[in-house]
C-alpha positions in Angstrom: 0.3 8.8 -14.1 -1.1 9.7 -10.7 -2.9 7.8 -8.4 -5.1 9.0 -5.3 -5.0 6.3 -2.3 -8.8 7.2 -1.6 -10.1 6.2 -4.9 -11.3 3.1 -4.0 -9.4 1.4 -6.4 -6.2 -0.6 -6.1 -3.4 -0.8 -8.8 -1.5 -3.9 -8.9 1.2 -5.1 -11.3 4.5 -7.9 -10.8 7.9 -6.9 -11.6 11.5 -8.6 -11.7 14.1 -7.8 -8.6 17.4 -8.0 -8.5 17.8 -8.7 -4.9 15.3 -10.8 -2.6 17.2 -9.7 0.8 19.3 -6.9 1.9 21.2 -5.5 4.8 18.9 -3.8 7.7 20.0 -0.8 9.8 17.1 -1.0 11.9 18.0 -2.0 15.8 17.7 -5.9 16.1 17.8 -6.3 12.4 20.3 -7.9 10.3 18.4 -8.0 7.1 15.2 -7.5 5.8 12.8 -8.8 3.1 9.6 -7.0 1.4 8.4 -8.9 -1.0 5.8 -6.0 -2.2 6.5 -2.5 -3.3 3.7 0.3 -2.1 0.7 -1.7 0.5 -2.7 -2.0 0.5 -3.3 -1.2 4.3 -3.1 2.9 3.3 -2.4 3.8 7.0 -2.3 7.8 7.1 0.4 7.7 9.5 2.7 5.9 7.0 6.3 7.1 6.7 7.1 5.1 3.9 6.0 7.7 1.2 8.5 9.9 3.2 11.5 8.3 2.6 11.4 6.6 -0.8 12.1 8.6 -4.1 8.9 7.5 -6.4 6.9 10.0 -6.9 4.4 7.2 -8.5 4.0 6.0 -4.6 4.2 9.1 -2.7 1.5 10.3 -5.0 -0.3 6.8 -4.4 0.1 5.5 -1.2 -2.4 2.2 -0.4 -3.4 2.6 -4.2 -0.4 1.3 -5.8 1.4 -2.3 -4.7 4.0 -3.4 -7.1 4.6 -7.6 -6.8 8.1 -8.9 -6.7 7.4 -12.2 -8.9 10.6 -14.0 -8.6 11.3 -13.2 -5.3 11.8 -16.5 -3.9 14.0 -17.5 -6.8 16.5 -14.6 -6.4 16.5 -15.4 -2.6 17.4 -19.2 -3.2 20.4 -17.4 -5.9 21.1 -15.1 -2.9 21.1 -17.1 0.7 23.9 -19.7 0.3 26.1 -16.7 -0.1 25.3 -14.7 3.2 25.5 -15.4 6.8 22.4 -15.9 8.8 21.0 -13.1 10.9 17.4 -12.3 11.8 15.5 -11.1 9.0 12.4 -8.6 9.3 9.8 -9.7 7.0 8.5 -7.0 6.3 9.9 -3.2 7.0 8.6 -0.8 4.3 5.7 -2.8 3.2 3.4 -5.5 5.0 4.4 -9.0 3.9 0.5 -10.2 4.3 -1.6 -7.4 2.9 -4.4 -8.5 0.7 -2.1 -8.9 -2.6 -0.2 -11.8 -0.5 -3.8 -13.9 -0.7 -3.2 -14.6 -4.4 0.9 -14.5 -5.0 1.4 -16.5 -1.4 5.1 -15.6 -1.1 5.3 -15.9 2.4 5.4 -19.6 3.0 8.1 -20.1 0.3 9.9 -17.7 2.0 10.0 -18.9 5.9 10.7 -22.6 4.6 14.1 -20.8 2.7 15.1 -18.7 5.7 14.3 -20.9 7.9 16.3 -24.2 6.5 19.3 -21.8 5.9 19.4 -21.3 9.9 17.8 -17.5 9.9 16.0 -16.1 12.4 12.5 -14.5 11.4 10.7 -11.2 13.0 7.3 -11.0 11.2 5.3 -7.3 11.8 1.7 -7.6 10.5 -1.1 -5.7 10.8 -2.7 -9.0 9.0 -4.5 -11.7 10.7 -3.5 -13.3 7.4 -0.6 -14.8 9.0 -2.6 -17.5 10.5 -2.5 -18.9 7.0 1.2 -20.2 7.7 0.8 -21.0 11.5 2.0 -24.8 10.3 5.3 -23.9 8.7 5.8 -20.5 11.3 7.4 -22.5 14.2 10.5 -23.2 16.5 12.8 -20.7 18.3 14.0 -18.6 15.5 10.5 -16.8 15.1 8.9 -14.1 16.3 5.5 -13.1 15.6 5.1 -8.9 16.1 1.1 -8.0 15.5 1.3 -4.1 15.1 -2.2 -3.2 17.2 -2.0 0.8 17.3 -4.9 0.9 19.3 -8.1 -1.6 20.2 -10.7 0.4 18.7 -12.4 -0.3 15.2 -13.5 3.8 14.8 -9.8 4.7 15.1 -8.3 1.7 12.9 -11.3 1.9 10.2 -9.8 6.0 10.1 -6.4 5.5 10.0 -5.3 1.5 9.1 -8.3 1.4 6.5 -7.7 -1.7 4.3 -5.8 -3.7 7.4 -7.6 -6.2 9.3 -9.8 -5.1 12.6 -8.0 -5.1 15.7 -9.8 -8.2 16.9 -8.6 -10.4 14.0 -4.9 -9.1 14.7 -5.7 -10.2 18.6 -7.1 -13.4 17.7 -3.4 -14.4 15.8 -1.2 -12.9 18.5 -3.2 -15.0 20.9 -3.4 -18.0 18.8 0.3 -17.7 18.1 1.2 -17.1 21.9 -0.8 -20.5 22.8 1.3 -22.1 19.9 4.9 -21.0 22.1 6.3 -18.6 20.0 7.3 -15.4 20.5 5.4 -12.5 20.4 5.3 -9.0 20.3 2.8 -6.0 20.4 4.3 -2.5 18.0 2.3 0.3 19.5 2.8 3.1 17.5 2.3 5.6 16.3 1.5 7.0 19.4 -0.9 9.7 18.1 -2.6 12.7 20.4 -6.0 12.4 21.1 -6.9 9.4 19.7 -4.7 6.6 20.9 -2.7 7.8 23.8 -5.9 7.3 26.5 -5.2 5.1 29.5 -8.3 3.1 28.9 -6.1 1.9 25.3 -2.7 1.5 27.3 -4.6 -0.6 30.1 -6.2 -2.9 27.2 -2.5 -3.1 25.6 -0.9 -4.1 28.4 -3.0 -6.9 29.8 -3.2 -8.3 26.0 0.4 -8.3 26.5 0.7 -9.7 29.8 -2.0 -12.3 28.9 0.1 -13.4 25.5 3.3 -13.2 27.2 4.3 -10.8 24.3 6.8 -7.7 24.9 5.7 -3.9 23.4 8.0 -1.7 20.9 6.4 1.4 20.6 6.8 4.5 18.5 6.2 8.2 18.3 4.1 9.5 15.4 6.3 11.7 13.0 5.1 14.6 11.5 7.0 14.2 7.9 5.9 16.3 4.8 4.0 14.0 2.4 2.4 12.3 6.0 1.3 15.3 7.0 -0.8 16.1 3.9 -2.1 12.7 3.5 -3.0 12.9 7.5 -4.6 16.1 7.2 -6.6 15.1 3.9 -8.4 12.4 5.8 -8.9 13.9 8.9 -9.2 17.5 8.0 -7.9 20.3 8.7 -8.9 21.3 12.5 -8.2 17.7 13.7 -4.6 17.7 12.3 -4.0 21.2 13.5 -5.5 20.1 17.5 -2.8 16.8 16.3 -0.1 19.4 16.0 -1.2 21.6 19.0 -1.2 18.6 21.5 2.8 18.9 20.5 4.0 15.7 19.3 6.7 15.7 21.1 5.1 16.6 24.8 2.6 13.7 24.2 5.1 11.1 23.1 6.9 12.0 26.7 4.2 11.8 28.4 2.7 8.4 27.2 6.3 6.9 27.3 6.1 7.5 31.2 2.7 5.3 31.9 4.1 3.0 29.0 7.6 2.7 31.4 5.2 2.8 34.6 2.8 -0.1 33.2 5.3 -1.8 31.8 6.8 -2.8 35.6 3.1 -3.2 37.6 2.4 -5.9 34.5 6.0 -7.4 34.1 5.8 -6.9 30.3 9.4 -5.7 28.6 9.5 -2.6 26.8 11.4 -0.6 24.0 11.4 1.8 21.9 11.1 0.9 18.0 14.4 3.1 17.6 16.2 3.3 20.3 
C-alpha cells in the first residue's frame, strides 16, 4: 500500500522492538533513542526517507508514523547492561510530534536515562516538550529547539504539521530561564528563503538572549528529497533552489554565521563536522 504525505491524513499503528537504544555515529552522540518510526512534522527538506530502506516511508513521509509500544520496557531490559553516554532523543524521528500527545513515552524515558546517570540532548521542532519541563532538569540535559527560520510562511511551507516558530521560541526561552542548556539547529540552510540576514540577525540575538549555542546544517539535495521538495514547491522554485548552487550558498551563509557568531559571543558548529 502507498501512502501520499499530502493527503491530509495520517496513518498510525504500534509495533514491538527489539531494541529501545542503540549506538550513535553522529558527532557528540553516544547513543540514540526514537521512540517513533516515520513523523508527523512532513518537513520537505527531510533526509530521513533518503537513507532508510522502506519503501512504505519513502513513499509516505509525514503520513505514516509507526509507535514503538514497549519501548520503555525493552529500555529498562537494555540500560543496566550499557555504559552511560549522552543519548539523542530523537535523530530520525521527532520524539514530541503529535502521536507523543497520546502514547507519552518521553517522560518514562528521561526518568530511565536519567536515574541510570545518562546524559540527554533533546532536538524538537515541538513546543510539546514543555509538557516534561518538571522531570527535564539538572546538568545532564540539553534542550536543542530546531528553529530553521522565524517566519510562519516559510515553516507553514516546509515544517507543515510542526509547531509555529513562536511556540518553539517560547520553550527554548522558558527552558533557558529554567538553567538548562540550550541550543538553536539552524538548518537546513536553504537559498532564497532562509539564508537572509534579516533571519540570521533574529537567530542570533534569540541565541544570545537564551544563552543557547547554534549547530547549523547545509540543505542536501538527496533523490527522494528532491522530488518531495520540488512537489510542494514546484518546479521553477526548486530549479532557482538548485541554481542558487547549494553549495556556494551554504559558504556563503557559514561566513556571516562564523562573523555573527563572534560580534554576539554565541558558540558555533556545524551539525557534522
Amino acid at each position: 500500500m502507498i501512502f501520499y504525505q499530502l493527503d491530509n491524513i495520517v496513518h498510525y499503528r504500534r509495533i514491538k522492538c527489539k531494541s529501545a537504544i542503540s549506538k550513535s555515529t553522529l558527532p557528540g552522540l553516544d547513543y540514540t533513542i526514537n521512540p517513533y518510526l516515520g513523523c508527523e512534522h512532513g518537513c520537505i527538506y527531510c533526509y530521513v526517507p533518503d537513507v532508510i530502506r522502506s519503501k512504505e516511508f519513502q513513499n509516505g513521509w509525514g503520513s505514516i508514523v509507526y509507535a514503538k509500544e514497549n519501548i520503555v520496557e525493552a529500555l529498562l531490559k537494555q540500560i543496566r547492561a550499557i555504559k552511560p553516554g549522552v543519548t539523542g532523543y530523537s535523530t530520525v524521528t521527532d520524539p514530541y510530534q503529535p502521536y507523543e500527545r497520546k502514547m507519552s513515552f518521553a517522560s518514562k524515558i528521561i526518568e530511565i536515562l536519567l536515574s541510570h546517570k545518562f546524559r540527554i540532548s533533546f532536538q524538537t521542532k515541538s513546543s510539546l516538550i514543555l509538557r516534561d519541563i518538571d522531570i527535564i532538569r539538572g546538568d545532564n540535559v540539553e534542550v536543542g529547539l530546531t528553529i530553521t527560520s522565524l517566519d510562519k510562511e516559510f515553516t507553514k511551507k516546509f515544517e507543515p504539521n510542526s509547531s509555529p516558530p513562536e511556540e518553539r521560541v517560547q520553550a527554548l526561552e522558558t527552558f533557558s530561564e529554567k538553567g538548562i542548556k540550550t541550543w538553536i539547529f539552524y538548518g537546513p540552510i536553504i537559498y532564497g528563503f532562509n539564508d537572509n540576514d534579516e533571519n540570521l540577525y533574529n537567530l542570533f540575538k534569540l541565541a544570545k538572549k537564551t544563552r543557547s549555542y547554534i549547530m547549523y546544517d547545509k540543505l542536501r539535495l538527496k533523490p527522494i528529497l528532491s522530488k518531495r521538495m520540488e512537489k510542494v514547491l514546484g518546479e521553477d522554485v526548486f530549479e532557482k533552489i538548485k541554481r542558487g548552487d547549494v553549495e556556494q550558498c551554504f559558504k556563503k551563509t557559514y561566513y556571516k554565521v562564523i562573523k555573527l557568531g563572534r560580534e554576539y559571543n554565541v558558540k558555533v558548529e556545524p551539525a557534522f563536522a
